[in-house]
Structure formats: C-alpha cells, structure tokens
C-alpha positions as CSV (number, residue, x, y, z in Angstrom):
1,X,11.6,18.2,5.5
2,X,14.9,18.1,3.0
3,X,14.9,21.0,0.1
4,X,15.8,18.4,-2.4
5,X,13.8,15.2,-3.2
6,X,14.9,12.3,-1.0
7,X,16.2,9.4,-2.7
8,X,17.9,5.9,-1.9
9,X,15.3,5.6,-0.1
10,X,12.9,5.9,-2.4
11,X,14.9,4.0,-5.0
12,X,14.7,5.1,-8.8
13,X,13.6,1.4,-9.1
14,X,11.1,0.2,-6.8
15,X,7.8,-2.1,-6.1
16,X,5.2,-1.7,-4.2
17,X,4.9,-4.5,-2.2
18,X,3.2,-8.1,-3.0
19,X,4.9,-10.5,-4.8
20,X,2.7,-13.7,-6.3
21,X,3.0,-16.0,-4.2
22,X,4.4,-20.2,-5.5
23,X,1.8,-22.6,-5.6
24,X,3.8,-24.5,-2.2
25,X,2.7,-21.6,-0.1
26,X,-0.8,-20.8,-1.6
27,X,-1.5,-25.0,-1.0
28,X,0.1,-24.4,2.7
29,X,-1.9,-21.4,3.6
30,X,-5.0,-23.3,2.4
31,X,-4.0,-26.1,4.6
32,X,-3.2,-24.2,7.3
33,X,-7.2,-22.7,6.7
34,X,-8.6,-26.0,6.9
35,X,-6.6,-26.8,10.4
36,X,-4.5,-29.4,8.0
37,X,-1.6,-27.7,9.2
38,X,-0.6,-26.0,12.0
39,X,1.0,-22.5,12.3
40,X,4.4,-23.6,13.2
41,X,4.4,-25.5,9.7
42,X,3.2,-22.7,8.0
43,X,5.7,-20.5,9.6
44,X,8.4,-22.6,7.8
45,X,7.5,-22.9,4.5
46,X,6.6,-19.4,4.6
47,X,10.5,-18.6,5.5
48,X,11.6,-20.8,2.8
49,X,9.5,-19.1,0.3
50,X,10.5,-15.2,1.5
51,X,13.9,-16.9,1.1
52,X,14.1,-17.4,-2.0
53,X,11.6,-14.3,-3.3
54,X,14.2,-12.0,-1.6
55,X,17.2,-13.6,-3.6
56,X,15.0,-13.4,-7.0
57,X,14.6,-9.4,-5.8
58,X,18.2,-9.1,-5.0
59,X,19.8,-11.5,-8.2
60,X,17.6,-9.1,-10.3
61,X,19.2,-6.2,-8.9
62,X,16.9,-4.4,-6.9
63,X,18.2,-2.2,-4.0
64,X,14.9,-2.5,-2.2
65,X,13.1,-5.8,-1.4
66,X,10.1,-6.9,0.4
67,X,8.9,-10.4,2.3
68,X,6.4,-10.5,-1.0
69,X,3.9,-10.1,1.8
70,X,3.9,-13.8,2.1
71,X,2.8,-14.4,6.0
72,X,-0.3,-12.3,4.8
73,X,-3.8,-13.9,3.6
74,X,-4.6,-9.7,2.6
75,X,-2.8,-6.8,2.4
76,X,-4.7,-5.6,5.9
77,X,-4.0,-8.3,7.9
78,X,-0.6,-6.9,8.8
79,X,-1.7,-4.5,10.9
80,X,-5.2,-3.3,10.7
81,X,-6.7,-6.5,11.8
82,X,-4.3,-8.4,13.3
83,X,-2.0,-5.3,15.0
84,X,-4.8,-3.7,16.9
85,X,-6.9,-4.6,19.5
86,X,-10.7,-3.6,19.9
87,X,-11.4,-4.2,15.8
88,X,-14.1,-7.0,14.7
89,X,-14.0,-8.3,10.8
90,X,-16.9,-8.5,10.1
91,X,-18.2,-9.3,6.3
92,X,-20.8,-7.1,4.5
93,X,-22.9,-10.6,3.2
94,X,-22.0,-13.9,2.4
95,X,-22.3,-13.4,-1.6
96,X,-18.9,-13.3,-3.5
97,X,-20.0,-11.1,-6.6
98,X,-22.7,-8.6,-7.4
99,X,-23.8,-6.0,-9.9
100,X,-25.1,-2.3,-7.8
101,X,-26.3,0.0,-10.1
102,X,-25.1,2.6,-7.4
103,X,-22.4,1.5,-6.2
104,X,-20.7,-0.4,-9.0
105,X,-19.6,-3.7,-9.1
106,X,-19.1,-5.1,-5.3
107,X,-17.6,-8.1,-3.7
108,X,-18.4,-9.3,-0.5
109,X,-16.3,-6.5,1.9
110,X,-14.5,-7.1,5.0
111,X,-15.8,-4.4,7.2
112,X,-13.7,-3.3,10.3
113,X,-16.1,-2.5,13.3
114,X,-14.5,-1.0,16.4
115,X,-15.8,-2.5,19.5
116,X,-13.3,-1.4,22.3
117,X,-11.1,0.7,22.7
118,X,-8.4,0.9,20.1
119,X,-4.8,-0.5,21.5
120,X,-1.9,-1.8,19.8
121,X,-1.5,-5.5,20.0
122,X,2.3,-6.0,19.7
123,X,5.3,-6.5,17.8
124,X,3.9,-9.0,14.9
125,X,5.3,-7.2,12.1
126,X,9.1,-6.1,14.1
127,X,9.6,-9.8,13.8
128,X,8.6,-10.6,10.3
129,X,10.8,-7.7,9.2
130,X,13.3,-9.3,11.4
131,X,13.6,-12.2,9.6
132,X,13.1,-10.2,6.2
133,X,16.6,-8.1,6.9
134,X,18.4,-11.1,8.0
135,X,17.1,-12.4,4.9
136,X,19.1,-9.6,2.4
137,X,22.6,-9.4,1.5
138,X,23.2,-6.4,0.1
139,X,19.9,-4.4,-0.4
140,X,17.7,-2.3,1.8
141,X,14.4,-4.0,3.4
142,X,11.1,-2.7,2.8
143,X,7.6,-3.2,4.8
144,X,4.2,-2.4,4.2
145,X,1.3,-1.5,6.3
146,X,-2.6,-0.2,5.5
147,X,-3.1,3.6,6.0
148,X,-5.2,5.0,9.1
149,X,-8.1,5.9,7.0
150,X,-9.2,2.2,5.9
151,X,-10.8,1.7,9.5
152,X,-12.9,4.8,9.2
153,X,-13.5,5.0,5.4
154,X,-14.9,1.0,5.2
155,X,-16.5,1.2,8.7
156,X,-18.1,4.9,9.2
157,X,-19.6,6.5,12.0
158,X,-22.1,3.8,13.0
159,X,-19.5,1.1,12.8
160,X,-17.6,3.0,15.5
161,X,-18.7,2.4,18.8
162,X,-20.9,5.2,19.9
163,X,-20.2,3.8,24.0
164,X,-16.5,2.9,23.4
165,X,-15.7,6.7,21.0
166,X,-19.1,8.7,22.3
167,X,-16.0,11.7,20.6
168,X,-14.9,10.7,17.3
169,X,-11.1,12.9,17.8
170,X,-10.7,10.1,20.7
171,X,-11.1,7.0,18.4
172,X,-8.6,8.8,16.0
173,X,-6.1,9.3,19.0
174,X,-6.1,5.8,19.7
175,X,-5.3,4.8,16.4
176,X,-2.4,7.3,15.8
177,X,-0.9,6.0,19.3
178,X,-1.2,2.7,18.1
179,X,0.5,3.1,14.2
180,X,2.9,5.0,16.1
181,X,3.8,2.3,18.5
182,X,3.6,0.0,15.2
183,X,6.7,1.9,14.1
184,X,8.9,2.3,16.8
185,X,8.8,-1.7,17.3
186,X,9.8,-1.7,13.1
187,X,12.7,1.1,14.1
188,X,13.5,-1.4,17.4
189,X,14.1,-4.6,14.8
190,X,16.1,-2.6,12.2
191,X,13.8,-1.3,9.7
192,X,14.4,2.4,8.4
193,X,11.5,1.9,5.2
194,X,8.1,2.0,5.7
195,X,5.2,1.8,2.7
196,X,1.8,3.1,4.0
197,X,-0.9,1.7,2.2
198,X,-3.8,4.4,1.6
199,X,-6.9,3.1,-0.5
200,X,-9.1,5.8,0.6
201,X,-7.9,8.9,-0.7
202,X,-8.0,9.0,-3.9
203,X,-11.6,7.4,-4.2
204,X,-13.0,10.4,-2.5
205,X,-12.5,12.3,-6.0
206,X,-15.3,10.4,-7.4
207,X,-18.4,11.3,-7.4
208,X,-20.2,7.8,-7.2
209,X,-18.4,8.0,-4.2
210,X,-19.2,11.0,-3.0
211,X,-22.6,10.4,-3.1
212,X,-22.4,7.0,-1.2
213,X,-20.4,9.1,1.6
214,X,-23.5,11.7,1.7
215,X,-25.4,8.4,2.2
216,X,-24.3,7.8,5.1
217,X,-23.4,11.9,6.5
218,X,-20.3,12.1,5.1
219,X,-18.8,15.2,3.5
220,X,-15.9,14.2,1.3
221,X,-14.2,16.9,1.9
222,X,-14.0,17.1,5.9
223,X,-12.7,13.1,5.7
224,X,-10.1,14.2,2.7
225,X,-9.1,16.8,5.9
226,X,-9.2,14.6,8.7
227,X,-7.6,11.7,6.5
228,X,-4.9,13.7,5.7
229,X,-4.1,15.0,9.1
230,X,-4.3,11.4,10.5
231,X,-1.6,10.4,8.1
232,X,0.4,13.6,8.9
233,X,-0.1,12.3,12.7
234,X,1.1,9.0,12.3
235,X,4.2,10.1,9.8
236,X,5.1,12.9,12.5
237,X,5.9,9.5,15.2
238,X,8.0,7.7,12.7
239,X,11.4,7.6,14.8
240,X,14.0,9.7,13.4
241,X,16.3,8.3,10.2
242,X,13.0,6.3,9.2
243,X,11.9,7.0,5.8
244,X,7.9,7.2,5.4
245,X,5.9,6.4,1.7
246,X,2.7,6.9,1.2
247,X,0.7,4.4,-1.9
248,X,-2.2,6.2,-3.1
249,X,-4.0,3.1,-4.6
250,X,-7.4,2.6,-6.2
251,X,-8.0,-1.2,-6.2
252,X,-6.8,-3.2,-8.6
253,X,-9.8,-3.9,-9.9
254,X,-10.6,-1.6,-12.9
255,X,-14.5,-2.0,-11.9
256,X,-14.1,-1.1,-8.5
257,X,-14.4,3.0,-7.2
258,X,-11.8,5.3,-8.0
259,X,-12.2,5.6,-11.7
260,X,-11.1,9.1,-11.8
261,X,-7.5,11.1,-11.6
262,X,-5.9,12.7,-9.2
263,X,-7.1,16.2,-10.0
264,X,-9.8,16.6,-6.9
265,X,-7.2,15.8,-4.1
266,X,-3.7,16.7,-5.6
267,X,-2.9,19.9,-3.9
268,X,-4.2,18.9,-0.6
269,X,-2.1,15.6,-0.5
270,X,1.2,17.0,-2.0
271,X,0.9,20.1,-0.3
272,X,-0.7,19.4,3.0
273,X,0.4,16.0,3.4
274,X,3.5,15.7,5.7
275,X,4.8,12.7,3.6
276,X,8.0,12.9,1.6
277,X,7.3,10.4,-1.0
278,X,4.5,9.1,-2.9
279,X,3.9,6.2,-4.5
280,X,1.4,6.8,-7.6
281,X,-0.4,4.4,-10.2
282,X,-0.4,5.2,-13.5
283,X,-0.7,2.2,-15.4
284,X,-4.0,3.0,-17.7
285,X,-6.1,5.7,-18.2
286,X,-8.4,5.5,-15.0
287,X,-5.4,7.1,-13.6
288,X,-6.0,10.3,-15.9
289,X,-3.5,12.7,-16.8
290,X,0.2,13.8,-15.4
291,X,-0.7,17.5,-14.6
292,X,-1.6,17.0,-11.5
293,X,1.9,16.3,-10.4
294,X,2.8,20.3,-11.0
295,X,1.4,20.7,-7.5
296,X,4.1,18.2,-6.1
297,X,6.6,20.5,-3.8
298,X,9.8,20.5,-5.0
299,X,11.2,18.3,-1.8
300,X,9.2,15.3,-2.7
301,X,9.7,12.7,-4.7
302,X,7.1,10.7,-6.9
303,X,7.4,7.2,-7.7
304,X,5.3,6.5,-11.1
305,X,3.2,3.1,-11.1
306,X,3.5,2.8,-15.0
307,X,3.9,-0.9,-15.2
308,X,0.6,-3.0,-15.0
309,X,1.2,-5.9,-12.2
310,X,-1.8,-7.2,-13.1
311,X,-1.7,-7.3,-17.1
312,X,-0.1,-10.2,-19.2
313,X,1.7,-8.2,-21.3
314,X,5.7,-6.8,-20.7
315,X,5.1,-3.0,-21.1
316,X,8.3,-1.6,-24.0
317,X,11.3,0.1,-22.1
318,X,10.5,3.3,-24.7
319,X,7.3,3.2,-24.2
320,X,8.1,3.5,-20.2
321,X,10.9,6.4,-20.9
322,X,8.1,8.3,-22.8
323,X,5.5,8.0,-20.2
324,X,8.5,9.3,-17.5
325,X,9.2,11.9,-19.7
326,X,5.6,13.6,-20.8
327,X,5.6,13.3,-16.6
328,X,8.7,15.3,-16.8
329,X,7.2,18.4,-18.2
330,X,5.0,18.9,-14.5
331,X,7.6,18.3,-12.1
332,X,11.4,17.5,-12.1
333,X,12.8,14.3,-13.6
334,X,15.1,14.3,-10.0
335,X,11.8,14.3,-8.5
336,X,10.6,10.9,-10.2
337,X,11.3,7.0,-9.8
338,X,9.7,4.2,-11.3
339,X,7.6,0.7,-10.0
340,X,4.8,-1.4,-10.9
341,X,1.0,0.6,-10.2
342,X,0.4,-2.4,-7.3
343,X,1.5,-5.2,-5.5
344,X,1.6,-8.4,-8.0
345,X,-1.1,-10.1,-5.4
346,X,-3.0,-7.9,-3.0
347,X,-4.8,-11.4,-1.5
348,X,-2.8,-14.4,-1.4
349,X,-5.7,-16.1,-3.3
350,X,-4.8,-14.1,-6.4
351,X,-1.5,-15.5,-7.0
352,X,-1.0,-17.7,-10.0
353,X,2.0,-19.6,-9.6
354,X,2.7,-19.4,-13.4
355,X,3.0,-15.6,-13.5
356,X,6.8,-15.7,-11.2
357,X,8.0,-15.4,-14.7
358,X,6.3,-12.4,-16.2
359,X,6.6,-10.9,-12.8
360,X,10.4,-11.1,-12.9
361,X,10.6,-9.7,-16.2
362,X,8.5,-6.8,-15.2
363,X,10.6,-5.9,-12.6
364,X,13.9,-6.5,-14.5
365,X,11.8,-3.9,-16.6
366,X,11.7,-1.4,-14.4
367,X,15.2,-1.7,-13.2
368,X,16.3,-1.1,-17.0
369,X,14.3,1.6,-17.9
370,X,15.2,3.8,-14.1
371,X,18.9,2.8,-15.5
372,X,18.7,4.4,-18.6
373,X,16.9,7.5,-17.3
374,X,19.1,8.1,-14.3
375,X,22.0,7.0,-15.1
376,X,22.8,5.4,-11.8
C-alpha cells in the first residue's frame, strides 16, 4: 500500500452511491413487478434515466459518478442475490413494521440462506458498468456492491447449509472466489472504482447487538475478525490499478442497530483492514465523535459522510468546513474528502421524485465546500 493517502480516486468530492430515482422509472419498475412490462422495456427506460442522472452528476461537476443504482430494486440485488449462485431470499415474516423490545424497531428482513454451493453467477454488473462508462464524458465511473459479511451477518450459522458447508472456512472460500471473479469481470469492462458496501461492521459495536449475536453463538468479536479478513480477501483479488472503498454504513434508519460510534471497531478496521479508503457517516450524532479517526494510518484516506441524504434541509457550507476541520485535529486534512453519509435511496421504493432538486443541491454542496478546503 502507497505512503501517502490515495486520492483521485477517492475524489475530495464524492457520493456514495444511490441517486432517487424519477417517478418514470419507479412507475416502470412497478410495472415491470406486476408483469405489465417486460424486462427489455424496463431495460430502456432504465438507460434513459442513467442517462440523464449521469449528465446532472457530470453538469454539476462531479469527477466521479454512478448509474444512481437505477437497474436495482435494493442495494443487494447487485450482487449478493442476483451475482451468486446457491443463495435463497427468503423473508423473516410477512409483517412490514414492528416494535421488539429487544431488538428495536424491525421491518420485515430479507434473509439470505445458502443452499448450495456458493458460485458466481456471471457478468451482470460488467455490463451495467459498461453502459455506465459509455455513458460519461469526462468523469470517472463508479460502482457499488454489498460487502462479504451481509450473507453471514443476516443469515448465521443455521442459515448456512450444514450438508452443503459441514466447514464454515469452505463457505467463506466460496464467496471470496466468487467477489473475486465479480471484479475481474468489472476490470474486463473498464472499471478501475469499486465501493464495497459493509452494513455489518459497525453494528457489532453495539451492545443490543451483541447480545442478539450471543443469541444465536456468536462472539462479536471472532465475526469483527473473520469479517475483516474476508474483506481483506476479497480486496487482495481486485486486479491491479483497481481502486477498492470500503462504506462503513449503519442503516439509514435512525431506529434501526448501530446507534453507537465507531470507538469499538476503529483500530481493527483502519489498522487491520487491507482497504485504502473508507467511506464514513457522519451526518448526526449516532455517528459519535471524530476521535476515532486518530487510529486511521497515515496511507489512508477517509471520506466524511457529513451531509444527510435523507434530511430536508441543505446543511451550511461553514457549518460543513467546521465539521472537516474539528475532524482535522485526529488525522491529516490530506487524509480527508467529503460526500453525503448514504445513498439518496437505498430501495428504489424510497425515492420521491420531488427530492431530484434538494438532492442536486446537496451535492453541488459538497462540491463547494471540498473546493474551498482543497483548493483544487
């Protein structure tokens, strides 16, 4: 790994991923649901729409833009559950919303439950991000795929085949072989930036957490350990000149787990992690303090989540340049970029049409304020 923090990328002005989608594509996708529409018509009005998202990206001024992840009903679907074989969706009940006094407030979960063995299923992303880079005209493309430790973390041992994996280290091979395969087909069709999407990690600092884990005969620390080396495993296949981020996220929703900082995991995923750049939310106090970030190694680079995707109102440019600098005092300005804490829409059910605007505007935001504070 480089001495210095890499940069460009990550850019000094970045976003994390989903962009809401317009109400054109949301009413096609529902279509499409109902079998009103077919996939080949879906197909099209979801290139007309990544069309035009990565020209509002690119007018804006953005070096780094994404498909919005518009061909995607979830953030998962990219790869997790359409990109390898021998995974069953299954959901946890049939209710939408429900109050545990244990667990928090819960939503009817998707559970991945492996049922053969784990293979990659083919080039479905290469050729999205095809047509995303032939998309661009002057800026860099960016893709984004669910971390290794979603299968495990929402599934658990007795969701794993005990016949197919009767040795849990085998089911873990599999999946490494198949991320890594995942990314060689992304290097094939041009793309050199890759966004992991890890929403396990940092929930295993909670304890409300913790204890559900020791529920079920988990030790939160041996998964933060095996996590971590899974991520180092599928980072260490990433062809050469590809550049590898890793999104520590904790839900969007404020009553969901992971209301706690990054104080229990910090030095074990900036110091063991093999990952050059992270991608951090920051955007209210769940996300506790900066001092954590003293631990980040001075080759890494940290891009601060400060601006809500999810809130209504346009954070202030000083307000923004504050934040970045009280971050400042734990770890190098060089070291630091700026984004949104999330996607805009995680599900493609969340988008309302009528936010594009504020969107925009946020990210026009952040492209102002990393201006102003890096000069470039």
């Amino acid at each position: 790994m480089a001495d210095t923090a890499p940069h460009n990328p990550p850019f000094r002005a970045e976003h994390i991923g989903s962009l809401v989608r317009p109400q054109k594509l949301v009413d096609a996708r529902r279509a499409f649901e109902a079998k009103k529409l077919d996939a080949a018509a879906l197909r099209v009005i979801e290139d007309e729409a990544i069309r035009d998202v990565v020209k509002l990206q690119e007018d804006i001024g953005l070096e780094m833009v994404t498909d919005g992840e518009f061909r995607r009903a979830s953030y998962s679907d990219s790869f997790t559950v359409q990109g390898i074989k021998g995974i069953s969706i299954e959901m946890t009940d049939d209710k939408g919303y429900e109050a545990d006094a244990k667990a928090g407030h819960r939503m009817a979960r998707r559970i991945p439950r492996v049922v053969s063995k784990l293979e990659w299923a083919g080039p479905q992303n290469a050729k999205d991000f095809a047509f995303l880079k032939a998309a661009t005209t002057k800026s860099t493309g960016k893709i984004t795929i669910p971390g290794p430790a979603y299968v495990h973390y929402r599934a658990g041992r007795e969701n794993i085949s005990k016949d197919v994996y009767p040795d849990i280290d085998n089911f873990w091979s599999d999946l490494v072989t198949a991320y890594h395969k995942e990314l060689q087909s992304l290097y094939d069709a041009g793309c050199r930036y890759v966004q992991i999407d890890e929403t396990s990690l940092v929930k295993l600092g909670e304890e409300r957490v913790r204890g559900l884990l020791k529920d079920r005969g988990d030790d939160w620390q041996d998964l933060l350990k095996r996590y971590i080396e899974a991520c180092n495993a599928v980072a260490r296949g990433a062809p050469k000149g590809m550049t590898v981020g890793i999104h520590i996220c904790r839900s969007q929703d404020k009553n969901w787990q992971a209301d706690v900082g990054y104080d229990p995991i910090a030095d074990a995923i900036f110091n063991q992690m093999e990952i050059g750049t992270y991608f951090l939310e920051y955007d209210n106090p769940r996300s506790g303090t900066f001092e954590p970030l003293r631990f980040v190694p001075k080759n890494k680079t940290v891009v601060l989540g400060l601006v809500g995707s999810r809130t209504p109102e346009l954070e202030e440019a000083d307000m923004l340049k504050r934040r970045i600098e009280e971050a400042s005092k734990y770890i190098s300005l060089d070291q630091l970029a700026l984004s949104p804490h999330c996607g805009f829409s995680t599900g493609i059910f969340m988008s309302k049409s009528d936010s594009i605007n504020l969107e925009t505007a946020k990210l026009a935001r952040v492209i102002e304020v990393a201006r102003q504070m890096w000069k470039n």
